[in-house]
N, C-alpha and C positions, 0 to 999 in steps of 0.2 A: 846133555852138553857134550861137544867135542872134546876128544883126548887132546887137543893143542890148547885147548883154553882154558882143561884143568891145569896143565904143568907150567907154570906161571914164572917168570925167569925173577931173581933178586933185582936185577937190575930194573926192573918193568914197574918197580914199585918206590914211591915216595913216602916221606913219611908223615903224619898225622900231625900236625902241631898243638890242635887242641889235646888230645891226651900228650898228654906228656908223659914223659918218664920219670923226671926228679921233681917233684913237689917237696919242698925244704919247710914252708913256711904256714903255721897251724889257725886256721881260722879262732880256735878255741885260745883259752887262757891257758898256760904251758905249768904255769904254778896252780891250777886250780886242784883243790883237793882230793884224796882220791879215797874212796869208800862210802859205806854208806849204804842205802836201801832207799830208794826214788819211789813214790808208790803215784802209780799211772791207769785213768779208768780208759777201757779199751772202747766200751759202750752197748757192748755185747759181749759173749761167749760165742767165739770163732765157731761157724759149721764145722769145719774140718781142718785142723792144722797140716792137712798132705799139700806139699808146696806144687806138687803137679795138679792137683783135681781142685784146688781151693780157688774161691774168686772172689770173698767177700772181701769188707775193707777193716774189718777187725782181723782176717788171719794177715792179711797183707802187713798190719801194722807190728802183730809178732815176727812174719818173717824180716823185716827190715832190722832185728835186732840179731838177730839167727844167724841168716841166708847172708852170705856177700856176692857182690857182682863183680863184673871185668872193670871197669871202670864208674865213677858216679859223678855226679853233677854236685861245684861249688856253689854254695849257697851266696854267696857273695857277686861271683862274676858269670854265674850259669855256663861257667867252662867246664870239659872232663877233667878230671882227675884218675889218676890209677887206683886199685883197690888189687883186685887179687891180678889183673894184667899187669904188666910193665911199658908196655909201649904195644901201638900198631899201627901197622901201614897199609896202604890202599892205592890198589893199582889206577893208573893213569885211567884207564875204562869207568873207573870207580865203582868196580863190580866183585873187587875180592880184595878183602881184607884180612891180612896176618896180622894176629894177635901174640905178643911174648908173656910168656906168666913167670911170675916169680916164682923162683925154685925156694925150697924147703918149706911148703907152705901144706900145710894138715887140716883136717877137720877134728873136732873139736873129740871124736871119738880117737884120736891120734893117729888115726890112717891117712897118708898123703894124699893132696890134693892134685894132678895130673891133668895132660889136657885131654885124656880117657874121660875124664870126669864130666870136661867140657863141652865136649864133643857127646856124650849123653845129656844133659841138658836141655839140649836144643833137640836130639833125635825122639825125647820122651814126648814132644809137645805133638806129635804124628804121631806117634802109637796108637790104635785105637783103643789097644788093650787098658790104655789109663785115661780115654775119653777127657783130652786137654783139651774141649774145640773153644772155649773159652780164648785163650791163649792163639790159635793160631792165624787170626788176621793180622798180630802183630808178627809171626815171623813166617807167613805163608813166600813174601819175595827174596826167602834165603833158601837155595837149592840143595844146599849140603856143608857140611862143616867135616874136614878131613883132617886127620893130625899129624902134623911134620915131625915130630919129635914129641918124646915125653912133655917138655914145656914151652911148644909153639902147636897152635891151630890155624887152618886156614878156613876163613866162612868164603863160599862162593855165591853169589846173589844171581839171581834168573834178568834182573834188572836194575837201572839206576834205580834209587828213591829216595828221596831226601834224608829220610829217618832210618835208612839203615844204619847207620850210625850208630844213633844214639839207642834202636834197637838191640843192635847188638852188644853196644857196651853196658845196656842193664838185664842181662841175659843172669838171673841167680844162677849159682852155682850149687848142682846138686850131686852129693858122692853117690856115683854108680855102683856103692859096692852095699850099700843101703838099699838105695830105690828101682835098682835094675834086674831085680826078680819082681815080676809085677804081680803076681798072689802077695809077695808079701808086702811090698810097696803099696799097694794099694790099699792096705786096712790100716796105715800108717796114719792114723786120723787125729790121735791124740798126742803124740812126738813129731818133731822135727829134728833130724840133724845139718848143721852144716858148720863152714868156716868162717861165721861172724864173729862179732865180739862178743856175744852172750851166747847161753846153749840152755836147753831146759832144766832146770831143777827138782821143781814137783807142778802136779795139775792137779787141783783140787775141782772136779765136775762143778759147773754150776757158779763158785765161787772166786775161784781165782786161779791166774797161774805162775807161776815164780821164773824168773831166769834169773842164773847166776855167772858171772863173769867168767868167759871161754878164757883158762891161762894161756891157752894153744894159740889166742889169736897174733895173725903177723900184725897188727897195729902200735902195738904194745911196745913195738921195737921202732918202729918210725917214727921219725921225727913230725911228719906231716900228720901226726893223730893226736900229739901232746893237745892234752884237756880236751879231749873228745873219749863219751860213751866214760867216765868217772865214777858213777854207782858200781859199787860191789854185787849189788844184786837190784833187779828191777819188779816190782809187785806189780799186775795187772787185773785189776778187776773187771768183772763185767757187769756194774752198774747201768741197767737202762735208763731210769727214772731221774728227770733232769734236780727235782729238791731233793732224792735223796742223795745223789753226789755233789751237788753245791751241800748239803750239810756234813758230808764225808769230807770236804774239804775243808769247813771251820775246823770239823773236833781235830786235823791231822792224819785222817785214816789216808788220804788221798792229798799228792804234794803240788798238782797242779791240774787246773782243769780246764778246757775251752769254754764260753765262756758264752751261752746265749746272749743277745740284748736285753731280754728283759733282766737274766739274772745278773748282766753287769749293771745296769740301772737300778735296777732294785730290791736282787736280793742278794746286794754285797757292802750294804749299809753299814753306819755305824761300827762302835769300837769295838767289838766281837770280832769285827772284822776288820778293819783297819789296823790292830793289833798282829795280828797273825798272818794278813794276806796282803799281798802287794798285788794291785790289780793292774791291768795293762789292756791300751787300746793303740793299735798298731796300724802303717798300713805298708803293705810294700808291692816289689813288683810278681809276684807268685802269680800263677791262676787259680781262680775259683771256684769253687764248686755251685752245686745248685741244687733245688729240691724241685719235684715236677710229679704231678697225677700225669702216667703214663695209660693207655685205652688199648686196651688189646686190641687191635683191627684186625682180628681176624670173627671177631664175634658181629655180627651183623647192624647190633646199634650203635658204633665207629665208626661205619666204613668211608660214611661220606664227609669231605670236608667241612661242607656246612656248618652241620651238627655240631665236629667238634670245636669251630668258631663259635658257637653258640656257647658250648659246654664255656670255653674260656673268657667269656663275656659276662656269664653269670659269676665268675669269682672275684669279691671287692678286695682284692690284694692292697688296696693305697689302705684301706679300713683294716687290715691287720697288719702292717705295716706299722702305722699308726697307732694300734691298739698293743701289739704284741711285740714289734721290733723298735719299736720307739726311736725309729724313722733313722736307725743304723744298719738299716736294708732297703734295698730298691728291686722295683720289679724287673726279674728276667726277662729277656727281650725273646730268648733261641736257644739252640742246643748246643752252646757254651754260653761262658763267662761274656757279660757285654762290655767289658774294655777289653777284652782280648782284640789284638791285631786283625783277629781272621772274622770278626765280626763284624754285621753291618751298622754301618750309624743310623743305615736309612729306617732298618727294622725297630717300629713303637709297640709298646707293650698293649695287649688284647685290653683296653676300657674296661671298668664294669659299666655294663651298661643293658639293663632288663631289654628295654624294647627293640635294640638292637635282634640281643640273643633269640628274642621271640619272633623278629621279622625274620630272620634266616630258618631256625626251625618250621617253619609255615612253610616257607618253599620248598624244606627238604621234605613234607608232607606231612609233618608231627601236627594232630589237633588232637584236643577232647571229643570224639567220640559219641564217648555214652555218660558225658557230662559227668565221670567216678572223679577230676580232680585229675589222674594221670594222661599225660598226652601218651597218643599212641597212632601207628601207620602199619600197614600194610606189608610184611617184609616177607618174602617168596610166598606169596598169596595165603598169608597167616596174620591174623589179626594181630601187634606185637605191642605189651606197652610200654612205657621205657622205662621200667626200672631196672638198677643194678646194683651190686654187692662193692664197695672198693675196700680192696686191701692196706692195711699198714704195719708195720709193725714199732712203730713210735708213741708212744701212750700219750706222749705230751704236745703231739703234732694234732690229737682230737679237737681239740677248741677251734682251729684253725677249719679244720675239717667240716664243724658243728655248724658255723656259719655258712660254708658253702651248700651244704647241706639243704638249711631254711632256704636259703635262695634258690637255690634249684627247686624244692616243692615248690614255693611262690610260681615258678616258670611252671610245672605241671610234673618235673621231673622228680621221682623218688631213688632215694641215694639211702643206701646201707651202710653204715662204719660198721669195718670189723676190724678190728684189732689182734694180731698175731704173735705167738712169741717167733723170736726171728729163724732159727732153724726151719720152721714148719712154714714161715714166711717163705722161705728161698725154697723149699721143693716145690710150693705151689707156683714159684716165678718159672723155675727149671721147667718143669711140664706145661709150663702157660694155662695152670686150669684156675684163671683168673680173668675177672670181665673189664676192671681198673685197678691200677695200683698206686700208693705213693711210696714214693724211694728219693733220691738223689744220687747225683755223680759228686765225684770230687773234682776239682782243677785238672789233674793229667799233667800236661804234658805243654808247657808254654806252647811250643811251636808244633800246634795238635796237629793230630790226623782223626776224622771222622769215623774213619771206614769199621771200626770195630762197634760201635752203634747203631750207627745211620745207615751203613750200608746192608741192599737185601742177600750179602753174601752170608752175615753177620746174624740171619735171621734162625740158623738149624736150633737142634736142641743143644740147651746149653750154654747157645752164645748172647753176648748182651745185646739184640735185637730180639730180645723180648715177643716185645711189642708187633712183632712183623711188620714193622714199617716199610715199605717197597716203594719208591721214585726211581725211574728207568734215567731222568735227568740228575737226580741226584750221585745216584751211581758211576757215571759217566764223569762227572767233576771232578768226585773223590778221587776216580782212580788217573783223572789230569792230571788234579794237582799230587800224587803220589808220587810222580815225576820231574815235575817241577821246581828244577834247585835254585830259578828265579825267583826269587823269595815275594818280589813284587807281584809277578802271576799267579804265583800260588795263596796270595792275598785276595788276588779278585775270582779266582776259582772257589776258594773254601768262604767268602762272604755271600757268594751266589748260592751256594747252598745252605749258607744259613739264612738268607731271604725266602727262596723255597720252601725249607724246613717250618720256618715257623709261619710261613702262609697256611701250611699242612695243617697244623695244629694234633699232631700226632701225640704231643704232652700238651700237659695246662703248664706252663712253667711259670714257677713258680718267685726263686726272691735268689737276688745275689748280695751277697753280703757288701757294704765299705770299707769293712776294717775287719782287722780280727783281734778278737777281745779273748782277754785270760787272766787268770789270777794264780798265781803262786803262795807257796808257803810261804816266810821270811829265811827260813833254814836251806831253802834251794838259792844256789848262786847263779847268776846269767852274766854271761860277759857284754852282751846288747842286747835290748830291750826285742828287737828284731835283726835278719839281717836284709841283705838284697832282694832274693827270693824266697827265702821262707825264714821260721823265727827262729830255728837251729836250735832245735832241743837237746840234742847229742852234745850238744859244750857245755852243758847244766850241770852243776855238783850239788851235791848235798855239804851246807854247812857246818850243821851241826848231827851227831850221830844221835 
């Protein structure tokens, strides 16, 4: 970049009005109580709590109690808000944004927070030495972050993109004075430090981890936080097993829990539980997640579309829908949420439907052979047959599994459940020495961007392109609509690839939820049942000690 277009004059810049500077007014209840012990299943034990190298959504869900960011999103009106910035502006180009941070603001080790801090942050996700490739399709279009002062930064961007924005202002904030020796940073697996409102307590391997309430944090003085984050201390367990945490939440050991279908249909019955649990079925405007058998295409019985239309033809999703979701899930269309905006209405979910699946495998050249029951073809002039191994690491997701399973035999195809504990689940995803897997996404990001999935940029070690999925037309979209602050454009850019995508059939996707279901203890207080975008668990108190 030129020396005239780093030095960016005050005047050349307007100000941001979605963040704001003065937020007065607390989404939360401002009398809600304060103390207590909240106890919360995570749903695993975190791989790695290193907030640079970690990617699961069990460390994500501790760092969000930890870690703060420059700005975050109202759950009410999906505007910024400030958190540890003050305000920022954005030059007319819309390609460099000045960030203000509040002054007197610490990490919870009581070393100050600067924008030295800030400005590491963002340089650690490019270091190779702490291998973040995970992380860097979201800040690959910011060319550098300079600091004007102790508490102003400047991020410079290589280009427009919709989401630098909202990029940048959920950039965690990580003390350099911690993670920026990177021998030691990097073994930093089972602590976290930062400037949230909670900070570690104790880690108990295996069983649980405690946070107890940061006194250091700036919220505590805002008025914009009154009845937000209330527990004196937070319990996190790492319960897998879906009835032993629905029974952890009768005795009390656990204060609230998401909330399958089946187990809000029927196993939250009666006055056992009616008693002690307040149950809740919600719906609002959040995105959603999804679950999906992903195919490694780089292993040879993927590679052709056919096949995997076939694969997805053999799954009767309406029959465990029916059987298992009790029909307060629908089938996934694609690779998001299908109310999302960016999605197509045109794209219908893969039928079950056997003879289909068997007239496309026929063409792709799968027959019986030597009459053994397994279909099998010819693949780089080696007799091949199709069986394969798929991964999970869900115990409760095998019934699901179990049926698809008989159906594929039925078709000629033999399918392996194996079941993982989840650490050992993610290196085998990280290396790809897997042939299928089941997992899920979560919702993201209302107004998504693909490219850290779908795109083949997105494929190295490490990053969530797993799967190596590769479309030359898909890539090309992605990176239109990354440009695209017509929001109408970038509607029919990102539903073109999600017609694409699930023509691909690169997942079996799987089921998107209608609602989202929970149950509380009667001792947790909610000021609404939900809010706009999501159910705002942070304004939760504990009633009774």
């Amino acid at each position: 970049m030129k020396r005239k277009i780093q030095v960016i004059l005050l005047s050349t810049l307007f100000y941001l009005p979605i963040a704001s500077a003065s937020v007065t007014k607390s989404l939360g209840n401002p009398n809600a109580p304060k103390g207590g012990t909240l106890k919360v299943n995570l749903g695993a034990e975190p791989s790695t709590l290193n907030p640079v190298t970690s990617q699961d959504a069990y460390s994500s869900q501790v760092h969000a109690y930890v870690l703060d960011s420059l700005f975050s999103r109202n759950v009410d009106t999906y505007e910024f808000e400030p958190r540890i910035a003050k305000g920022m502006t954005l030059s007319k180009d819309k390609k460099v944004f000045t960030i203000k941070i509040k002054k007197g603001l610490v990490f919870s080790d009581g070393k100050p927070l600067t924008s030295d801090d800030v400005k590491f942050s963002f340089d650690v996700i490019f270091d190779d030495t702490y291998n973040a490739i995970h992380y860097r399709s979201y800040y690959e279009g910011i060319e550098k972050v300079e600091i004007i002062d102790p508490h102003t930064v400047r991020f410079f961007t290589k280009k427009p993109y919709f989401k630098n924005e909202e990029i940048i202002a959920g950039l965690d904030i990580l003390p350099k004075h911690i993670y920026g020796d990177a021998k030691k940073g990097k073994k930093m697996n089972k602590s976290v430090i930062g400037s949230g409102p909670y900070a570690i307590d104790k880690y108990q391997k295996g069983k649980r981890l405690v946070l107890k309430k940061n006194p250091k944090w700036w919220g505590h003085k805002d008025p914009a936080m009154k009845g937000n984050y209330n527990a004196n201390k937070i319990v996190l367990r790492f319960i897998q097993e879906e009835q032993i945490e629905i029974e952890r939440l009768r005795k009390g050991d656990l204060d609230y829990v998401f909330l399958t279908p089946e187990q809000y249909t029927k196993k939250t019955k009666g006055a056992n539980w009616t008693k002690v649990i307040d149950k809740k079925k919600v719906q609002n405007k959040g995105s959603k997640g999804y679950g999906f058998i992903g195919w490694n295409l780089t292993n040879p019985l993927f590679k052709t579309k056919k096949t995997r239309q076939a694969l997805a033809h053999l799954m009767n999703r309406k029959l465990m829908i029916d059987k298992f979701l009790f029909n307060l899930s629908e089938e996934a269309t694609g690779p998001w949420y299908r109310d999302s905006i960016y999605a197509s209405p045109k794209v219908k979910p893969f039928s079950f439907d056997s003879k289909r699946a068997q007239k496309l495998l026929k063409q792709d050249g799968w027959a019986d052979s030597d009459r053994n029951g397994v279909l099998d073809k010819k693949i780089d002039g080696k007799k091949t047959e199709f069986r394969f191994t798929l991964l999970g690491a869900n115990k409760d997701f095998e019934k699901y599994l179990t049926i698809y399973k008989e159906d594929l035999r039925r078709a000629g195809i033999d399918m392996e459940i194996k079941i993982l504990e989840w650490n050992a689940f993610v290196k085998l995803l990280d290396t790809k020495k897997f042939q299928a897997v089941n997992l899920g996404w979560g919702g993201g990001s209302i107004d998504l961007d693909p490219k850290q999935i779908w795109h083949s940029g997105s494929a190295g070690k490490g990053g969530s392109n797993f799967i190596s999925y590769a479309n030359k037309d898909v890539d090309k979209l992605i990176e239109m609509a990354r440009t695209q602050f017509d929001r109408k454009k970038r509607i029919e850019s990102l539903q073109k690839v999600y017609e694409i995508i699930a023509d691909d059939a690169p997942y079996l996707f799987l089921f998107n939820r209608k609602y989202s279901l929970y149950g509380t203890r009667k001792r947790v207080g909610t000021p609404k049942d939900t809010y706009t975008f999501a159910i705002g668990t942070s304004y939760w108190w504990v009633k009774s000690q």
